[in-house]
N, C-alpha and C positions, 0 to 999 in steps of 0.2 A: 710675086714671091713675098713682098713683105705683107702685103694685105694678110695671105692667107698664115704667114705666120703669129701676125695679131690676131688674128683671130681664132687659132688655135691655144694661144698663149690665153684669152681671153675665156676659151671653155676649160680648161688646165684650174683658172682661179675660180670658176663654177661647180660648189659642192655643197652636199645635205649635213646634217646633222653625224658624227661618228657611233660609234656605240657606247663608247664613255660616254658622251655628251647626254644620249638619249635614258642610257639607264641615271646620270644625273638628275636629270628634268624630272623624268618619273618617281626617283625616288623624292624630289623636293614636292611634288606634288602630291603625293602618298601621305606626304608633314603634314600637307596642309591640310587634307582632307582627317587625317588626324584630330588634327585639334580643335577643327569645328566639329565632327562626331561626336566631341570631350564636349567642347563649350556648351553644343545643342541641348547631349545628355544631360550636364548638369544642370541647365535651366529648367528642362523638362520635368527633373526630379525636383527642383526649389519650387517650381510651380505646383505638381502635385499635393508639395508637402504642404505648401501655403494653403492651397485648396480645402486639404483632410483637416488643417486646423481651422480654416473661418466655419468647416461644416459644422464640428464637434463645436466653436464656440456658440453659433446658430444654434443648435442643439439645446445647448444647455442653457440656456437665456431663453430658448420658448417653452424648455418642460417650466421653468421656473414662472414664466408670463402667464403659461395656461394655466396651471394650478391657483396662483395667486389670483388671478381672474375669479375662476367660480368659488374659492371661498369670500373674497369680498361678498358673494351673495350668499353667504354660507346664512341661514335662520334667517332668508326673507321670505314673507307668507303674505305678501300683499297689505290689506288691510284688516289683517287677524292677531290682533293682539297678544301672543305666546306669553304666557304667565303659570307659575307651579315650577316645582320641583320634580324632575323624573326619578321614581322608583325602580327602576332597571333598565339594563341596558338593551335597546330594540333589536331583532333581528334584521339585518341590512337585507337581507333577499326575502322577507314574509312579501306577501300579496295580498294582506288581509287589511283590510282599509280601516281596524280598530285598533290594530297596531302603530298604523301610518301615524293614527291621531296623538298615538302616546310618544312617539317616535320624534314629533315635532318639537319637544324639548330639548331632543341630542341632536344639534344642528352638523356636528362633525363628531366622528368615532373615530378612534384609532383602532388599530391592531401593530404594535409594535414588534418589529420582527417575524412577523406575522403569525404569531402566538394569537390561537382562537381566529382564524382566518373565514369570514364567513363560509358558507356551502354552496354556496351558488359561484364562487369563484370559478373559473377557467382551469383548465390542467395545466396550462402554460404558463400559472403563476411562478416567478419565480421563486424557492423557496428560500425563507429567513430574512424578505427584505418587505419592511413597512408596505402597509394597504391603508387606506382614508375614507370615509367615504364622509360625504356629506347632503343635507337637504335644504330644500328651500323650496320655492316653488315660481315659476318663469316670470320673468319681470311685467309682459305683455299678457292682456285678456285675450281669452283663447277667442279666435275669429273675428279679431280686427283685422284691419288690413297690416299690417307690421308682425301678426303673431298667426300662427299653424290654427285650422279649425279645430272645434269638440268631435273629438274622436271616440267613438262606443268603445268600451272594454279598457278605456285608459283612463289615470287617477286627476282628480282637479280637487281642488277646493274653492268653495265659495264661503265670502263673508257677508255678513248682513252690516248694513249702515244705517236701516230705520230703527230707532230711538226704541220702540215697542215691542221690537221683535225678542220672543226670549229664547233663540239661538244664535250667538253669535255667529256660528260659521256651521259649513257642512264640509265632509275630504271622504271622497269615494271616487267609486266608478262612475263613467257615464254610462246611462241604462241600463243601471243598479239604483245609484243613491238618489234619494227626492232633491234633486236641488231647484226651493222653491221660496230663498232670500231674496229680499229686494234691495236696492239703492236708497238713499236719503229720503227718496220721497215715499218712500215703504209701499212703491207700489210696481216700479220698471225693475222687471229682473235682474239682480246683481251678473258679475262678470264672473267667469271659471277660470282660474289661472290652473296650468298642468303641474301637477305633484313630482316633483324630482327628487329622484336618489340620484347619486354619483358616486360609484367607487373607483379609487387611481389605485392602482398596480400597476406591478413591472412583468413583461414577460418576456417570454425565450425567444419569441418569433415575433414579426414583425404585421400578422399578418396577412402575408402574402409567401406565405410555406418558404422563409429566408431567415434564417438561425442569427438573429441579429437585436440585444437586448432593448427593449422598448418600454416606454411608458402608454400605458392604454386605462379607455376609463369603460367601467360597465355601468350601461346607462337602464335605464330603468322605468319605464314609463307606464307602469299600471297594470300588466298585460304579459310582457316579456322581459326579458334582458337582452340589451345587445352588447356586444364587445366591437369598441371604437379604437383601431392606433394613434394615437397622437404624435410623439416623437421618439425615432428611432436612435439608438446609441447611450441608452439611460439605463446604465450599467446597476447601480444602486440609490436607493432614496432613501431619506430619513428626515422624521418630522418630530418634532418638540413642541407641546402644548402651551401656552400662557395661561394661566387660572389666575382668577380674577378671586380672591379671599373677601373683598370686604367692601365687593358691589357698589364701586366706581366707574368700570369697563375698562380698566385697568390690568395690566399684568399684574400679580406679587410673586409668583413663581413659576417657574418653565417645569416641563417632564417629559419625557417621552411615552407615559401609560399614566395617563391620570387615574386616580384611585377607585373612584367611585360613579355611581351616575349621577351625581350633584355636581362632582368637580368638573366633569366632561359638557353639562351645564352652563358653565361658568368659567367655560375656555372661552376669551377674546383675543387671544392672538395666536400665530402658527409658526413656528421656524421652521422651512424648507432647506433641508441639503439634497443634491442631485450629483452625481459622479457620471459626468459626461465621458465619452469612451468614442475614439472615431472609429467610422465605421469600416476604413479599410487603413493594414496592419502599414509599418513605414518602417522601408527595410533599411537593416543595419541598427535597429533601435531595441532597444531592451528597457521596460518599465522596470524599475526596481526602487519605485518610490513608495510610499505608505500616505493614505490618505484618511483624513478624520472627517466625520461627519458628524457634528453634535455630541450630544451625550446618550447614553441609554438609559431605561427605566431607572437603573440602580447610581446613575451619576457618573458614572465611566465611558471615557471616550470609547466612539463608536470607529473603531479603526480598521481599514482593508488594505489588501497591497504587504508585497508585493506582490505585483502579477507574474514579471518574469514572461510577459509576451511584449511582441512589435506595436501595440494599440497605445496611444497616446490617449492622456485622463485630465481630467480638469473639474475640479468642486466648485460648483454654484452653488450659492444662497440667498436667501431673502428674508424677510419677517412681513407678516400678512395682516392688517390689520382685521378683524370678521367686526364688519360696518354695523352688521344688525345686530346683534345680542349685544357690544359695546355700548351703543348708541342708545339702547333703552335702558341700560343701568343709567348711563352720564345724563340722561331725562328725566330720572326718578328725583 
C-alpha cells in the first residue's frame, strides 16, 4: 500500500506545460522572431543602399576615366605634323576624306547644350545636354601584332619620313586612296594608322531597350557609325574649354562654346562635369538638392535639381590636360 501510494503521489507531480505557460513561450518567441526580421531587414536595406552608392560612385569616376583617356589622345596623328589655322568648323558625320584632312586642325568640337548637334547623332540623344567629339588617329600601326589589320572601305592616314618626298602625309580610304609614302629610308612603305572620330553623348537608354541615362560614344571608322554604351547612370554632362591665347599650351581662359574655329584650335585643356544618378530609386528618399556643373557659354552657372525623385546624384570632375596640341606649342 505505500509503494503504490508513492507512486501515484509520484505521477500527481508529473505534468506538461499549462496554457498560460504555452501561450507565454510563444508569445516571447514571436519577440524574438520580431526583431531579428527588424535587425535582418535593416541590414538588408544598409546593404543595398551601400551598394546603389559604391555603383553610382563607380559610375561616375569611369565616365570621367573614360572621357579623360581619349582626349589625352585628342590631335594625335602619328607622325604628321598638324600645322595652319582652321577656317571653319568640320562636319563631325561627313565621310568625305577632304574633309577629314581640314578637320584635323579641330582635334575636339563642342556642341554646348547641344545647340547645332550634329546629323548623324542617334534619336536617343538626350536633349539640351553637351555632345564632344574628338579626333586623332590610333596610337598603333594598322597590322601589327598589338593593333587591328587594314581594312578596305575604312579611313587611315599615312605619313611620309623620306626627306625628298613632296607629300607629307596621305588620310583616306583603304581601296580608294594611293597610299604610296615610305619610311626614312624612302623606300619600305610607311605604316596606316586608323582615322578616328569620337563623339560622347548622353542617352535615354542604355542600350539594351532599359530607360536608364547613359553615356555613349559614336565611333566612326571610315565607312559607318556605330553607337557604343560606355557607362550607365550619367544623368548630365558638361564641358568647359581651355584656350590657349598666346601659344604657350597653356590655358588663358575656359568657355563652354569657344568662338571661333581658331579658338577651338587652340583648346589645350577640358573641364569635364558628369552628374552621376544611381541606377535604382532608394526608398524613403527624396532628391531636393541642386546641383552646378561649370559654367555655360554666357558665364552663368550651369545648375539642375531639384529632382524631387528617390535617385541619389553626385558631380564628378576633372580637367584634362590634351597632350598633343599643348605639346607642340611648349616645342615651338
Amino acid at each position: 500500500m505505500m509503494i503504490s501510494s508513492r507512486l501515484q503521489w509520484g505521477r500527481r507531480r508529473e505534468h506538461g506545460l499549462s496554457l498560460v505557460e504555452l501561450m507565454i513561450s510563444i508569445t516571447l518567441g514571436l519577440l524574438i522572431v520580431a526583431a531579428l526580421v527588424t535587425v535582418f531587414s535593416n541590414v538588408s536595406k544598409s546593404r543595398s543602399e551601400l551598394e546603389r552608392g559604391s555603383e553610382q560612385l563607380e559610375n561616375g569616376r569611369a565616365a570621367i576615366e573614360v572621357l579623360s583617356e581619349d582626349l589625352q589622345l585628342a590631335g594625335y596623328y602619328g607622325e604628321v605634323n598638324v600645322s595652319g589655322a582652321p577656317t571653319a568648323l568640320p562636319d563631325p558625320c561627313s565621310t568625305d576624306p577632304v574633309v577629314w584632312d581640314s578637320a584635323m586642325l579641330v582635334h575636339v568640337q563642342g556642341f554646348d547644350q547641344g545647340a547645332g548637334a550634329p546629323s548623324c547623332m542617334p534619336g536617343s540623344t538626350i536633349a539640351g545636354t553637351d555632345i564632344l567629339t574628338l579626333r586623332r588617329v590610333k596610337a598603333c600601326v594598322a597590322g601589327t601584332a598589338e593593333c587591328d589589320p587594314v581594312v578596305a572601305g575604312h579611313g587611315y592616314v599615312q605619313a611620309s619620313l623620306c626627306s625628298t618626298s613632296g607629300t607629307p602625309y596621305v588620310i583616306g580610304l583603304s581601296g580608294t586612296a594611293t597610299f604610296n609614302l615610305t619610311k626614312i629610308d624612302c623606300t619600305t612603305a610607311a605604316g596606316l594608322r586608323r582615322y578616328v572620330v569620337n563623339t560622347y553623348f548622353l542617352s535615354s537608354d542604355n542600350g539594351s531597350g532599359i530607360a536608364v541615362p547613359t553615356l555613349k560614344r559614336l565611333e566612326f571608322n571610315g565607312a559607318a557609325f556605330t553607337e557604343t554604351p560606355l557607362v550607365e547612370g550619367i544623368e548630365r554632362i558638361q564641358f568647359e574649354y581651355g584656350v590657349d591665347t598666346d601659344g604657350n599650351g597653356s590655358p588663358d581662359l575656359y568657355t563652354a562654346n569657344p568662338a571661333t574655329p581658331v579658338d577651338w584650335n587652340n583648346v589645350v585643356t577640358v573641364k569635364i562635369y558628369a552628374l552621376a544618378r544611381s541606377l535604382e530609386p532608394s526608398p524613403g528618399y527624396t532628391d531636393t538638392k541642386t546641383y552646378t556643373l561649370g559654367n555655360d557659354a554666357a558665364g552663368a552657372p550651369v545648375t539642375v535639381g531639384p529632382f524631387n525623385d528617390s535617385y541619389r546624384r553626385h558631380v564628378f570632375n576633372g580637367v584634362v590636360r590634351l597632350i598633343n596640341p599643348s605639346g607642340r606649342r611648349e616645342a615651338q
